[in-house]
N, C-alpha and C positions, 0 to 999 in steps of 0.2 A: 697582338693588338686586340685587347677583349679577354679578361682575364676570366670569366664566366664559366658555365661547363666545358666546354669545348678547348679553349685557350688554358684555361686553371688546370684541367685535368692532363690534354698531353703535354702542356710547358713541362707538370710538376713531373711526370715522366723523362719528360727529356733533359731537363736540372739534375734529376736524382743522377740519371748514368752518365753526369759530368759534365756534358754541353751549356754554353754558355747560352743564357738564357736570360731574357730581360721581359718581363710582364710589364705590361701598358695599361692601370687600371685610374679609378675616380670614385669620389666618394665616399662614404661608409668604409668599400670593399679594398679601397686604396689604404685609409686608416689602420683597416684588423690588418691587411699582410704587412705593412712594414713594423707593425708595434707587434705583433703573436704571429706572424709569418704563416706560409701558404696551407694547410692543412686539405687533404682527397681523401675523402671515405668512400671504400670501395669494395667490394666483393672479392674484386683481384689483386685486394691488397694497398695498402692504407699509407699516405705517406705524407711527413712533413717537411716544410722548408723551412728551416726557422727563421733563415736571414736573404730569403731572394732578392734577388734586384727588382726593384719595381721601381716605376716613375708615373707622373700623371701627364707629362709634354714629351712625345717624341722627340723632341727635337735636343732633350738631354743626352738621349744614346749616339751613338755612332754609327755609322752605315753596317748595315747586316748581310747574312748573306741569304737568310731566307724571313721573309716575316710572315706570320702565320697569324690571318686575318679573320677576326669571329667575334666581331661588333654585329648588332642590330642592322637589318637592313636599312632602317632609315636614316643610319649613321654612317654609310656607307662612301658616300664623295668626301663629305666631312673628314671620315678617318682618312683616306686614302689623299687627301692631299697631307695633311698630317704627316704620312709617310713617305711622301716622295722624296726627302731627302735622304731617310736611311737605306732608299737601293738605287742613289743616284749612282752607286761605282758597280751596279751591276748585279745586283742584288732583286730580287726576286717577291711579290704577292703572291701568298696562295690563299685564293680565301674559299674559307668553310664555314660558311652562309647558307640558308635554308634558299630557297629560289633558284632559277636558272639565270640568272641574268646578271649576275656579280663580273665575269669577267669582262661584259661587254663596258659594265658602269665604272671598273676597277680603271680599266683600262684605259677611258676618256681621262681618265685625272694623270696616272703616270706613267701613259705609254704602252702599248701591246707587246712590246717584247718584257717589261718586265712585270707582266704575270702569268701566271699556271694554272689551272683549274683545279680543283679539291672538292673532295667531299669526305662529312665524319658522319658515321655513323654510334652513336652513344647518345642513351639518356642521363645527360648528366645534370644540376642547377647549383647556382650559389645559392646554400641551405641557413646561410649567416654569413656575413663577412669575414668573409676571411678562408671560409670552408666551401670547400666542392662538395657536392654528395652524388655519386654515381650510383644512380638504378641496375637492378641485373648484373649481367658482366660483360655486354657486348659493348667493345670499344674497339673501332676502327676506322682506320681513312686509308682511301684511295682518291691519287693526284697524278695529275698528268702534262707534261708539256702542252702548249698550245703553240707552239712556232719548234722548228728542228733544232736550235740556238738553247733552246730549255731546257732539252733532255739530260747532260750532264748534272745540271743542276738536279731535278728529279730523281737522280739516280743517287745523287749525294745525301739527300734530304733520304727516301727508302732507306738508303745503308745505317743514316744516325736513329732512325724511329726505329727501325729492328731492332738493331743493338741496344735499344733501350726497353726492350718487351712488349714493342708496340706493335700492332696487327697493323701494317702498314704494306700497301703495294703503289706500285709505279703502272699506271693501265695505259693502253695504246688508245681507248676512243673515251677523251676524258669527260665530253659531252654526252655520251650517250651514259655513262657512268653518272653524272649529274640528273639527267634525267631519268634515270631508274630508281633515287632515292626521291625526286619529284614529286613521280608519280605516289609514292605512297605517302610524305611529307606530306602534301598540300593536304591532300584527302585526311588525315591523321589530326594533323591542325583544326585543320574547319570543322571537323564532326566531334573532336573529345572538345571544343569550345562550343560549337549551340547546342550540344546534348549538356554541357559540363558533368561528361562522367570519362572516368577511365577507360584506353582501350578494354579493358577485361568485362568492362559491361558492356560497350557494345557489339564486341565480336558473339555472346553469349546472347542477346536478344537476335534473333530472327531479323527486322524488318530493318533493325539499324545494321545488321551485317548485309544485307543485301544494298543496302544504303554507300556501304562503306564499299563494296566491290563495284558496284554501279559508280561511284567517283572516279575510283580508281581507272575505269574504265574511257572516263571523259578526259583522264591526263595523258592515259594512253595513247588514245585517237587524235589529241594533238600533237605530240610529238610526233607521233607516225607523219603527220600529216606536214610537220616542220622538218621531216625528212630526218628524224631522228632514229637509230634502227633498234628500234625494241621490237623483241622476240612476239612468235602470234602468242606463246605460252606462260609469257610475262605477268600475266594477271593470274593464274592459276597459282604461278607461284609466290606469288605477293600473299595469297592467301595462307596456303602454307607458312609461310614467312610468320603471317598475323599470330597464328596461333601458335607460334613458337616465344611470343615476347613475354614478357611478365602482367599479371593480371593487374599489375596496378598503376603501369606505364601510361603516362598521358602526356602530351604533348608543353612544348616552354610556351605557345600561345593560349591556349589554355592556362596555364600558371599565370601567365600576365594579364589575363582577361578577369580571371578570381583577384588577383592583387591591385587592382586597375589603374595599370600601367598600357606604355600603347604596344600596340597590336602589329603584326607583321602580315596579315591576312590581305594589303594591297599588292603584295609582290607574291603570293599564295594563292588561294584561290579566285583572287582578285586578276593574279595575273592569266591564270587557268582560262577565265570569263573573255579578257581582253583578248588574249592569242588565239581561244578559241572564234572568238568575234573574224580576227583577222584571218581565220582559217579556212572558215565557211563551215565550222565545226561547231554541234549541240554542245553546249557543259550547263544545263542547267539547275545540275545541284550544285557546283561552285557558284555558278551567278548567284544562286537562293545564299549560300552561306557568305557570300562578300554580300549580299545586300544586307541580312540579318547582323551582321557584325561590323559595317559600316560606320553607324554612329560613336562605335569604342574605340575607333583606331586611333583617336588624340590622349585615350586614358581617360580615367571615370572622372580625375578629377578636372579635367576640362572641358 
């Protein structure tokens, strides 16, 4: 659901080694895959589909047994009723959404036993309709049951993304895994949109990298503080982490903010600002970067 980097790039993955797979797209991007089919440029290897199944309504497919959810946040109840009938037989949400709060919101629409938690890690964007373009080479996800009823499934879902070359694991604390990409997500978001430059210039200027760790440090303390268990060494290694990425990496909120399209920075640093509020916790560089970025969240052209 969300044919995008994230949905474009492991669907086309998990199509090539055979699995049946159905893309959920709209648009432009619905147009180039069914007329020139799914096209991934990649680093690790480049792949086309010439004839995928795609559709624009859910409700053409048939019940699944996993669906792998990576629409917008703001589209988020929208999709997810959408889908309630493709895992009425038991069938399964994993969504791979930027935020912490997907499964609480997934969930209200259909049901808590049938979702899971996920997270992807990849820069990937649709570079033109029709086409993924993957930065670097880091692609992976880690998902996790959230009820004991799930795990099977989880187990299923790991065995097919292996076998398809996918850096994929099955983790026991799926939340705290969600909030370890959080914490550097939010901060990654906020800072390459009101600097609008690439990680590779901020990690390289001095005040914007102490910038960048200092956020980082305010997603931290909330979590900690929501009883979530990140490490005390957790922010040392994020850093490490930074300067492992590509110099020219920048964030899809940033892209959307240059294209002026809307903005995901109320469930980001926005949410950052709120949980911190509720924590009795400081976050006042997410506050500064949701209020600075406030007036874009409907798109430039609104």
């Amino acid at each position: 659901m969300g044919a995008g980097g994230i949905g474009g790039y492991f669907g086309a993955r998990l199509a090539q080694a055979g699995h049946d797979v159905a893309f959920i797209a709209r648009g432009r991007h619905l147009t180039a895959l069914r007329e020139h089919g799914l096209q991934v440029k990649s680093a690790n290897g480049d792949v086309h589909l010439t004839k995928p199944s795609v559709v624009d309504d859910p409700a053409a497919l048939s019940p699944v047994d996993v669906a792998l959810f990576a629409v917008k946040l703001w589209d988020t109840e929208q999709a997810a009723e959408q889908l309630r009938p493709l895992v009425r037989k038991g069938g399964v949400v994993v969504p791979f959404q930027n935020g912490v709060e997907s499964i609480e919101r997934i969930a209200a629409v259909v049901g808590p036993e049938r979702v899971m938690g996920g997270v992807a890690y990849i820069a990937a964007t649709i570079a033109e309709p029709g086409v993924i373009e993957h930065t670097g080479t880091m692609a992976r996800l880690r998902f996790g049951s959230v009820l004991p009823a799930q795990h099977s499934t989880a187990e299923a879902l790991a065995a097919a993304c292996q076998g398809a070359g996918i850096d994929a694991l099955q983790v026991a604390d799926i939340r705290r895994a969600l909030w370890e990409k959080f914490v550097f997500l939010a901060s990654l978001s906020g800072l390459t949109s009101i600097a609008r430059q690439s990680l590779g210039v901020l990690r390289s200027d001095p005040d914007s990298r102490n910038t960048f760790e200092a956020a980082m440090k305010e997603v931290w303390s909330v979590g900690r503080a929501r009883g979530i268990a990140l490490t005390d060494d957790f922010i040392a290694r994020q850093m490490i982490f930074l300067d492992s990425l590509p110099h020219e990496m920048t964030s899809s909120m940033h892209k959307d903010l240059v294209a002026g399209n809307r903005l995901e920075v109320p469930w980001l640093s926005g949410a950052v600002a709120r949980m911190a509020k509720e924590s009795g916790v400081a976050a006042p560089i997410h506050a500064t970067i949701y209020a600075a970025l406030k007036s874009w969240c409907a798109g430039a052209a609104r």
